[in-house]
C-alpha positions, 0 to 999 in steps of 0.5 A: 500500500502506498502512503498518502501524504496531505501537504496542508496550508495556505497556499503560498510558494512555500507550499507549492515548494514543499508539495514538489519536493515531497512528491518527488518520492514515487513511493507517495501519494501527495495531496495539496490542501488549503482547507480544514474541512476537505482535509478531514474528509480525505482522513475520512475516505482515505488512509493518510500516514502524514500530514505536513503543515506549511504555513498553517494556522494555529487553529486549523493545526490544532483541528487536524491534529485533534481529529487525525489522532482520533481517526488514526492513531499512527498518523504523523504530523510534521510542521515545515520549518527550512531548516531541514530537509523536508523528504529526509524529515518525512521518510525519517519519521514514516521509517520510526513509526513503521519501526515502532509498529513491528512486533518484538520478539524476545527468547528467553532459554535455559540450557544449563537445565538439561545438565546433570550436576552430581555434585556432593560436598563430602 
């Protein structure tokens, strides 16, 4: 399954920026939203792994935030900033989460029980 991607904000350069080089990954589908409400209907009918925010407003973060959780409790969110890179900070984040998904295995053995220890203190 691919992921899907929301790349959320108002639209701006900045976003038209963001949205070109994360779409350059062929393993994601990229979605460009400028609105709260259509954003929550695509977390609605579809399976969205991550949400970037570039230039969002507090308020309309916060909602997204609030209801992606609900809706997905895996989702990751990322807020833009310039000081990193934006596809080396998504792929980071979607490979911890995949990491913290896979099960764990632990095996624990006793091998010294099959020993017979005739040991007499005489």
């Amino acid at each position: 399954m691919r992921t899907q991607i929301i790349v959320f904000g108002k639209q701006t350069m900045e976003l038209v920026s963001v949205l070109k080089r994360v779409s350059r990954n062929e393993a994601w589908d990229v979605f460009a939203v400028f609105d709260t409400e259509v954003a929550i209907d695509m977390m609605h009918r579809q399976n969205i792994n991550m949400i970037i925010f570039v230039d969002a407003e507090e308020m309309d973060e916060n909602k997204l935030r609030k209801i992606g959780t609900i809706l997905k409790e895996d989702i990751v969110f990322l807020n833009y900033s310039r000081q990193f890179s934006v596809e080396r900070e998504a792929v980071a984040l979607l490979n911890r989460q995949r990491l913290e998904k896979q099960p764990v295995y632990s095996f624990a053995d006793n091998a010294l029980k099959y020993i017979n220890w005739n040991i007499s203190l005489n």
